[in-house]
C-alpha positions in Angstrom: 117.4 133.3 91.8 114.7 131.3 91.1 113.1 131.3 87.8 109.6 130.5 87.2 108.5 132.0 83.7 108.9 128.0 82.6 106.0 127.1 83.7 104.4 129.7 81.2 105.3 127.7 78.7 103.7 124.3 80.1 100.2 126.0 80.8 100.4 128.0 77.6 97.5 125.6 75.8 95.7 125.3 78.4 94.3 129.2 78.6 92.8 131.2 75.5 93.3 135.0 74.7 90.5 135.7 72.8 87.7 134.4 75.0 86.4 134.1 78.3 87.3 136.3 81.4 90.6 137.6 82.2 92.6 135.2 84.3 94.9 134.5 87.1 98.2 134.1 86.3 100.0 130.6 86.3 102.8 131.5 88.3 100.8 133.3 90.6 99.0 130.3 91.4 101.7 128.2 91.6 103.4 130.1 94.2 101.1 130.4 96.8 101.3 126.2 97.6 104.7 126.8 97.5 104.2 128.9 100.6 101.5 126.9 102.1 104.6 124.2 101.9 107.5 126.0 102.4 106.5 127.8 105.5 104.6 124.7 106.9 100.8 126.5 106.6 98.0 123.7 107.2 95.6 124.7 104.9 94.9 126.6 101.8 92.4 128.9 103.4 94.8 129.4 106.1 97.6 130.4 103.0 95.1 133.5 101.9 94.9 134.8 105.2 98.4 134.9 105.5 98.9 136.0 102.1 96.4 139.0 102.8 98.3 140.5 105.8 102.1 139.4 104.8 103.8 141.9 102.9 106.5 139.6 101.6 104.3 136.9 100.6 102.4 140.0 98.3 105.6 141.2 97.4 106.5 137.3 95.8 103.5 137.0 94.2 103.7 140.3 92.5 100.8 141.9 94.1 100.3 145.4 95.6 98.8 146.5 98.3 95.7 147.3 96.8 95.5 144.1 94.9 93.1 141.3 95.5 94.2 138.1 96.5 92.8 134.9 95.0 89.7 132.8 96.6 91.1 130.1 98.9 89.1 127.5 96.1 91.0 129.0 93.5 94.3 126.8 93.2 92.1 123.7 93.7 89.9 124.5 90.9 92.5 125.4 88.3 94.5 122.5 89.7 92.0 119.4 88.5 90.9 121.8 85.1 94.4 122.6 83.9 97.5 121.5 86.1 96.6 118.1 86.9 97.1 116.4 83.6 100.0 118.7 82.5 102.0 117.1 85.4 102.9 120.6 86.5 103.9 119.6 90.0 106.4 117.0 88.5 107.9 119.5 86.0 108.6 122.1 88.8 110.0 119.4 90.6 112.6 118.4 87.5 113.4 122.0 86.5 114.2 122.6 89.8 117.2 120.3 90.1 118.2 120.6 86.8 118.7 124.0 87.9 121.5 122.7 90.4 122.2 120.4 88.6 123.7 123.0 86.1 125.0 125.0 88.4 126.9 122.2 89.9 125.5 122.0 93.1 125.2 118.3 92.9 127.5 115.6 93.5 125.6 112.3 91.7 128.5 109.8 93.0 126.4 109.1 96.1 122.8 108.7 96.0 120.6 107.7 98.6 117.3 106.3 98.3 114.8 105.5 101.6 110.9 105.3 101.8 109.1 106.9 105.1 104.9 106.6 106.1 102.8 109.5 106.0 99.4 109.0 107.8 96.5 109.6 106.2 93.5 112.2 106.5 91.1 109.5 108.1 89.5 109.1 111.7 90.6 106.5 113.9 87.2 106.5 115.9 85.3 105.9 112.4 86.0 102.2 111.6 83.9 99.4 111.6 84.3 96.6 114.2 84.1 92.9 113.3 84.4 89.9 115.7 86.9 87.3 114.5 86.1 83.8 115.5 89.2 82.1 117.9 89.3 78.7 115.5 89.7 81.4 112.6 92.6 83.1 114.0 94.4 79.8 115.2 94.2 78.7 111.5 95.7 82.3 110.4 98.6 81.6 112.7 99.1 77.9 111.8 98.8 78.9 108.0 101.6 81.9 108.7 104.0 79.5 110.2 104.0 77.2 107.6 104.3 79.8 105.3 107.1 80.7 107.1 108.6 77.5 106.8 108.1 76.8 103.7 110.1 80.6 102.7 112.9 79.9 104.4 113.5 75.9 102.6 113.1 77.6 99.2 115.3 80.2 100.0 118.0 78.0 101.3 117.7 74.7 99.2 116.6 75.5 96.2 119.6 77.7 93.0 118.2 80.4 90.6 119.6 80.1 87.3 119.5 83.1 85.3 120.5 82.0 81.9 117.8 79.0 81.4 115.2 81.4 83.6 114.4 78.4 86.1 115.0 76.9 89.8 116.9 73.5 90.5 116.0 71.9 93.6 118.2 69.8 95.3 117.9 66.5 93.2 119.2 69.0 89.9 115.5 68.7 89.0 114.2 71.5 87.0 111.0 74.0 88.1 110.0 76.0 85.0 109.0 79.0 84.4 104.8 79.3 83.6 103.0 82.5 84.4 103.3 86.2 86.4 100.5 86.9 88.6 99.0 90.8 88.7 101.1 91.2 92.1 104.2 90.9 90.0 105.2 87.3 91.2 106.9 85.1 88.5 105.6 81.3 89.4 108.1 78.5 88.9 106.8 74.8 89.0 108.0 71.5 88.9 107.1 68.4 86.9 104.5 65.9 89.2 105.4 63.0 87.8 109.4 63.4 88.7 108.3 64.5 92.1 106.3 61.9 93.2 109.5 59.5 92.6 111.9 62.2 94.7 112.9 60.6 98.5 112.4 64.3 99.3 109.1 64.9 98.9 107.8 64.9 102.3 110.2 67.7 103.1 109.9 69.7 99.9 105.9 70.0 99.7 102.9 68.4 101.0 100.6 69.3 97.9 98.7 66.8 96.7 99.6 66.6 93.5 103.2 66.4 94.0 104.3 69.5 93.1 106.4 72.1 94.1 106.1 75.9 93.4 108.3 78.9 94.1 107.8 82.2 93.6 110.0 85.9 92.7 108.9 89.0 91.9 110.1 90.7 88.5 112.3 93.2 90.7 114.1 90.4 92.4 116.9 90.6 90.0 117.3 94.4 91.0 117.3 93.6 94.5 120.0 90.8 94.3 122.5 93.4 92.5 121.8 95.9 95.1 122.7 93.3 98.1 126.0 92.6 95.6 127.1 95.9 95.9 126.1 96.3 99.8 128.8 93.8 100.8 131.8 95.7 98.2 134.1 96.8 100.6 134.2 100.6 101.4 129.9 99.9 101.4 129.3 99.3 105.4 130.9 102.8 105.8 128.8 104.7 103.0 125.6 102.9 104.2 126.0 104.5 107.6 125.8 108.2 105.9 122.0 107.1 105.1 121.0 108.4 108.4 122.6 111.9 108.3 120.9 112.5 105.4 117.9 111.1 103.9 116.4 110.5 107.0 117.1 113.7 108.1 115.3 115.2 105.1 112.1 113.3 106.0 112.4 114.5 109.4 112.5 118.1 108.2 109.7 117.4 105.7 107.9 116.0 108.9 108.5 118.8 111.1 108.2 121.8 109.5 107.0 120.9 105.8 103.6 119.2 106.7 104.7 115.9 105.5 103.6 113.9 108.9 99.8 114.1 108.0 98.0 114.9 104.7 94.6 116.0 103.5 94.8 114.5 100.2 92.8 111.8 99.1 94.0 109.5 95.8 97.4 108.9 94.8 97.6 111.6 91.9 96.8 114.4 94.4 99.4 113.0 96.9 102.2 112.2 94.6 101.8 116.2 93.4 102.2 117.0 97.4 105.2 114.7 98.0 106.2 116.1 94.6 106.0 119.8 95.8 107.2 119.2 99.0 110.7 117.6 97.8 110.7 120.9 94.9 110.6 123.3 98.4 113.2 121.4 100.2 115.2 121.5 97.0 114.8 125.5 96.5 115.8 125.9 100.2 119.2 123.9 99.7 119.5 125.9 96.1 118.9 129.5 97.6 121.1 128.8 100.9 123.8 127.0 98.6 124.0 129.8 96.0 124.0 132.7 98.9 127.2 131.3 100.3 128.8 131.7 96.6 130.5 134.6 95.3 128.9 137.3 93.5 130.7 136.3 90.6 129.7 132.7 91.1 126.4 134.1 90.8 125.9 135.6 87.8 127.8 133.1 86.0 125.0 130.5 86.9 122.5 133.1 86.1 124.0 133.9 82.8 124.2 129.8 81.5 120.5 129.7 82.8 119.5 132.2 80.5 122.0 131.4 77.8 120.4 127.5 78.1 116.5 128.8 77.3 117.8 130.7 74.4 119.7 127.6 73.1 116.9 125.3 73.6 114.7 127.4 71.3 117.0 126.6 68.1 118.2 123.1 69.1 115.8 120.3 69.8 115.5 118.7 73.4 117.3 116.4 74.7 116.6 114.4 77.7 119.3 114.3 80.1 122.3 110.7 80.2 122.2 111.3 83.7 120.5 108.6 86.0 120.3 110.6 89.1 117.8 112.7 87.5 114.3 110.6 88.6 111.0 111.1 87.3 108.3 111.2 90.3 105.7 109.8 87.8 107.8 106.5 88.6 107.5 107.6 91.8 110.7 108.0 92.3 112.1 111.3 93.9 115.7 112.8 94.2 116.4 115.8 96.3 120.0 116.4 96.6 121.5 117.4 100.2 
């Protein structure tokens, strides 16, 4: 039901035919993570012990009995050589869903996006203690609170305009626009010499040069539409659907998908897990959905896969007008439900 022979195609220049030894094949090796994740296996050397006794896992990867199954340091070695920079573990991902996507498995009117924490592979009992000063941490919390209060008089007192790009305070006085700092924070200042004349300046800033500066990120404008649209009426109602089912994905990811800890270290390696992990949830909602089909149903979504390779050889590719479709390399991620 499932059809791996794509990935064929995104490894092809990546292995030679007329030199070196004889090698694995692709799918081969990318099927046995998709065990490791789908059946909720720790490790990889735990996977090739299981793959060595388990007749069905020999019997998905196209071995025999009498065949040989890979080194447990096989995957991870092909992995950073060839996969890694073909963004194989993202492409799987995609032509996974597009796969229910075509078969019209997928309703995109409702999408629902959440974030979740995964711990880390690090040791709680290996961490370096350092003695903080009391005076120190009395200035920390002094410096917070007026942090705090100085947030929440911006936020209240002071009007966005989006047209001119700047901020008017409450005296209609203007605060510019002037640079973006590498955190993404667009800085908005005021002129000093108006300020020092302002009655308000006591309460609007205590800098010494009499001026007042306000900060938003680049994605604030994103955030404001999305808080638009979270008071439309009909919203309240939809928003309470969040917790039947992207948090129940994350809890099954948790549970049974080895998504609570990971062993990966650096964010390529653990966006490929995520990445994997979401493609095995999807192929267990795919294969479940498609089993409760007719027969019929069946081979008509077989027969437009296959009749939508063999067009895609004679007609150039074209990317997909659909903006449910996420690309994990923005690391985004859409598994449908």
């Amino acid at each position: 039901m499932i059809d791996f022979n794509f990935i064929y195609e995104l490894v092809e220049d990546t292995y030679s035919t007329d030199n070196g030894r004889p090698s694995l094949d692709p799918v081969m090796l990318v099927k046995i993570p998709l065990i490791q994740c789908l059946y909720g296996i720790r490790s990889m050397r735990q996977t090739i012990k299981e793959i060595e006794v388990n007749m069905a896992y020999r019997w998905f990867l196209g071995l025999t009995l009498d065949d040989r199954v890979p080194h447990f340091t096989t995957y991870g070695k092909n992995y950073s050589r060839r996969f890694q920079e073909k963004e194989l573990i993202s492409e799987i991902f995609s032509r996974i869903l597009n796969q229910a996507l075509r078969a019209g498995l997928i309703d995109p009117s409702e999408i629902f996006v959440d974030g979740t924490h995964i711990k880390a592979a690090a040791n709680n009992h290996k961490y370096t203690k350092q003695l903080v000063e009391q005076q120190a941490k009395f200035m920390s919390d002094q410096l917070e609170l007026e942090i705090d209060l100085d947030r929440k008089k911006q936020a209240k007192d002071f009007i966005y305009d989006e047209y001119f790009d700047c901020y008017l305070c409450p005296e209609n006085q203007e605060l510019t626009y002037r640079t973006t700092t590498r955190e993404g924070y667009r800085e908005y200042k005021s002129d000093p010499k108006i300020c020092a004349q302002c009655p308000l300046l006591s309460v609007c800033t205590e800098s010494r040069n009499h001026q007042k500066v306000i900060t938003r990120h680049i994605w604030k404008e994103a955030l404001e539409i999305c808080e638009d649209i979270r008071h439309q009426k009909g919203m309240k109602e939809l928003y309470q659907k969040r917790k039947e089912t992207i948090e129940r994905l994350f809890g099954t990811a948790k549970e049974y998908h080895n998504l609570r800890y990971t062993r990966e270290r650096g964010k390529s390696k653990m966006e490929d897990k995520v990445g994997l992990t979401l493609a095995c949830l999807n192929i267990k909602k795919l294969v479940k959905m498609m089993a409760g089909k007719p027969f019929y149903f069946v081979q008509i979504c077989q027969f437009s896969l296959h009749f939508a390779s063999l067009f895609r050889k004679y007609k150039k590719r074209q990317t997909s007008k659909m903006k449910f479709v996420y690309n994990l390399k923005q690391y985004k991620a859409c598994s449908f439900l």
